[in-house]
C-alpha positions in Angstrom: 53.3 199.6 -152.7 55.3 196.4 -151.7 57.1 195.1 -154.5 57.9 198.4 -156.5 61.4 199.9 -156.7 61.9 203.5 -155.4 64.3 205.2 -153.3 64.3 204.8 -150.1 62.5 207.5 -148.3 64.2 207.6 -144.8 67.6 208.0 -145.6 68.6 209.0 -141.3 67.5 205.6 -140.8 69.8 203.8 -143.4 72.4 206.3 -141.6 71.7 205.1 -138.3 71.7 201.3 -139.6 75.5 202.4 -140.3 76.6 203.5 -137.5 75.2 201.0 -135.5 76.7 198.0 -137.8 80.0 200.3 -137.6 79.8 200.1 -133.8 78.8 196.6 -133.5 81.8 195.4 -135.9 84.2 197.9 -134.1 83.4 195.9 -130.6 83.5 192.9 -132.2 86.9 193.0 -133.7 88.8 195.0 -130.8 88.7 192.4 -128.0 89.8 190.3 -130.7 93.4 191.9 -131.3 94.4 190.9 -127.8 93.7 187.6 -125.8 94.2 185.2 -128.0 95.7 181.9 -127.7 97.4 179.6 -130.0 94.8 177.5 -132.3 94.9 173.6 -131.7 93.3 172.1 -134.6 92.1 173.7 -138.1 89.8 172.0 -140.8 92.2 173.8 -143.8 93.5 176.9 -144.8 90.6 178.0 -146.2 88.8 177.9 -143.6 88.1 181.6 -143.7 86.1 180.9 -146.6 83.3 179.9 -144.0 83.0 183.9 -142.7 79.2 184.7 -144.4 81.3 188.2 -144.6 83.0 187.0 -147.8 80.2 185.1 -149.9 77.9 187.3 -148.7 79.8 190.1 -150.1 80.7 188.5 -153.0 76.8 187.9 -153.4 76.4 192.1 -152.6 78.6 192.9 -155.8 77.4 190.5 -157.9 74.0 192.1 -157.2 75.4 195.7 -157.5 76.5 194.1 -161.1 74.0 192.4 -162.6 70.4 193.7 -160.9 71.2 196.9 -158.7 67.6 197.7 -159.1 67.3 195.5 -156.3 68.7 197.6 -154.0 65.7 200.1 -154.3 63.5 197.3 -153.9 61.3 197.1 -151.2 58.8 194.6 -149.2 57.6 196.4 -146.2 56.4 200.0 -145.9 58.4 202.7 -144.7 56.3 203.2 -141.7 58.2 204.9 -138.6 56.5 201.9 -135.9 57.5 199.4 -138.5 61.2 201.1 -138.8 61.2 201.6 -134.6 60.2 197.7 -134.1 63.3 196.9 -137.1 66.0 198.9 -135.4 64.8 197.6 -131.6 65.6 194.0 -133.2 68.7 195.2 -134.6 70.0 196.4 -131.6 68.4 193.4 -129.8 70.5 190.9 -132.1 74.1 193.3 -132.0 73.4 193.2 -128.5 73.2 189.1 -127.8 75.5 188.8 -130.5 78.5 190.9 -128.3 77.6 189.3 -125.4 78.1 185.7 -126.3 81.4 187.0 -128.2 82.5 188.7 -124.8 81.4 185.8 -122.9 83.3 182.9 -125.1 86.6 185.2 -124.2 89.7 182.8 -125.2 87.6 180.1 -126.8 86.8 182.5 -129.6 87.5 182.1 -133.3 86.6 183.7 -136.6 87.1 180.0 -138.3 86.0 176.8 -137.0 88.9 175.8 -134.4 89.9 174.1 -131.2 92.4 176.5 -128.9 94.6 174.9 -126.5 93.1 174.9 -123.1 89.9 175.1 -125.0 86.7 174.3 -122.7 82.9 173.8 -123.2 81.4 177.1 -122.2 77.8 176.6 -121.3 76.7 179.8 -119.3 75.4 183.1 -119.9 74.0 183.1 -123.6 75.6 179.6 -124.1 72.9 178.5 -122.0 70.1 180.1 -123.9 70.9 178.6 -127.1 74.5 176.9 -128.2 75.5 178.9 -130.9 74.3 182.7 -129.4 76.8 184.7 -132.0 75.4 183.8 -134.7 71.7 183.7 -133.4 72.5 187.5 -132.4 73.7 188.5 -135.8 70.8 186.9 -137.6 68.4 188.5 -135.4 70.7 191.8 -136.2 70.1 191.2 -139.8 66.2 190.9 -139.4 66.2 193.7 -138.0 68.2 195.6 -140.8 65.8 193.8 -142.9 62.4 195.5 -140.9 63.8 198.8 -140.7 64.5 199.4 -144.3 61.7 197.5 -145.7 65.0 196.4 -148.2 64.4 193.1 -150.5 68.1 192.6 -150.5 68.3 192.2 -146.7 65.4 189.2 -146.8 68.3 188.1 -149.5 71.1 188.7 -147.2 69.4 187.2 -144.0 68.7 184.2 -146.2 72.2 183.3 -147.4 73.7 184.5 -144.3 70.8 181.8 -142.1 72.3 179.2 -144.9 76.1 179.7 -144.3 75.9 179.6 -141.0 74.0 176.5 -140.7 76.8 175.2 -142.9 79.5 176.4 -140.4 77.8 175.2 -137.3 77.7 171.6 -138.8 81.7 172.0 -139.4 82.1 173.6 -135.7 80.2 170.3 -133.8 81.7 168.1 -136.0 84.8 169.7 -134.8 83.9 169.7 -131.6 82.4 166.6 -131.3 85.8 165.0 -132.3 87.3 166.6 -129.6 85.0 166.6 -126.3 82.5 163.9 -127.2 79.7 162.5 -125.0 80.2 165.7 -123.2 79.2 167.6 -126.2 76.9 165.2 -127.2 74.5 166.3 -123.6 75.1 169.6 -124.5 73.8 169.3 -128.1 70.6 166.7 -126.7 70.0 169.9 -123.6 70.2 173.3 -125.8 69.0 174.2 -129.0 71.3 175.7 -131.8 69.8 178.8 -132.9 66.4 179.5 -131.4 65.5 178.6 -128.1 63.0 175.3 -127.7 62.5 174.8 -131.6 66.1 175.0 -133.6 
């Protein structure tokens, strides 16, 4: 019944979740020990603080703290077509996700940032929608969110959808300041997030 805590029942799937996340953040962060060029232009030293990674964890603890029976908490049955269509989605979203990181090549950063040489890139994913990373790890995150039926991922995909609204205004202000009416087309052509509506 939706709603009531108890444990979770498939626990190869929660495994599988794992490795695939493992994966995903092991592609993710290779490429970005080599090919990198010197930054341009920062907002501030903090600026790592915009990485969902590090509120979202913080939120993770807090939870583990003060309410871990919300981790046993779940909203969606543990079905095996409703766990196939969460982990498709998952793998969907890690999928876009590593392709628009692959694709930005040089022009990528963790933190809001201009490189030197930095360009526009609008192909491949960047043509889809304008911000493709962090549409891929949402989608990523739904998924984690179907397959485990978990309350705290709705939570998660929540504050993580939040942040990263937050960062994206920082980024086009950013890069606004820096190409102008040429980012200004790209922003009145191509959606942020999701395709046609966002």
């Amino acid at each position: 019944m939706y709603g009531k805590r108890y444990p979770m029942t498939l626990p190869p799937v929660v495994l599988l979740l794992v490795l695939l996340w493992g994966g995903f953040l092991a592609c993710w962060w290779i490429p970005a020990l080599r090919n990198r060029t010197s930054l341009k232009r920062v907002p501030s030293r903090f600026g790592f603080l915009t990485t969902p990674v590090v509120p979202a964890g913080i939120l993770l603890v807090a939870i583990g703290v003060l309410a871990p029976d919300l981790y046993s908490v779940r909203v969606l049955p543990d079905l095996l077509p409703v766990v196939i269509v969460g982990l498709l989605v998952a793998v969907l979203g890690m999928g876009f996700a590593l392709w628009a990181r692959l694709h930005l090549g040089k022009n990528w950063s963790s933190r809001p940032a201009i490189r030197e040489n930095h360009t526009i890139t609008r192909t491949g994913p960047y043509a889809i929608v304008r911000h493709p990373i962090y549409t891929g790890i949402l989608t990523a995150i739904l998924g984690t969110a179907i397959a485990t039926g978990s309350l705290l991922a709705c939570v998660c995909l929540l504050v993580i959808g939040v942040l990263f609204l937050v960062k994206i205004r920082m980024e086009e202000r950013f890069l606004l300041e820096e190409f102008g009416g040429d980012y200004e087309r790209y922003r009145m052509e191509v959606k942020a997030l999701v395709p046609y509506v966002l």
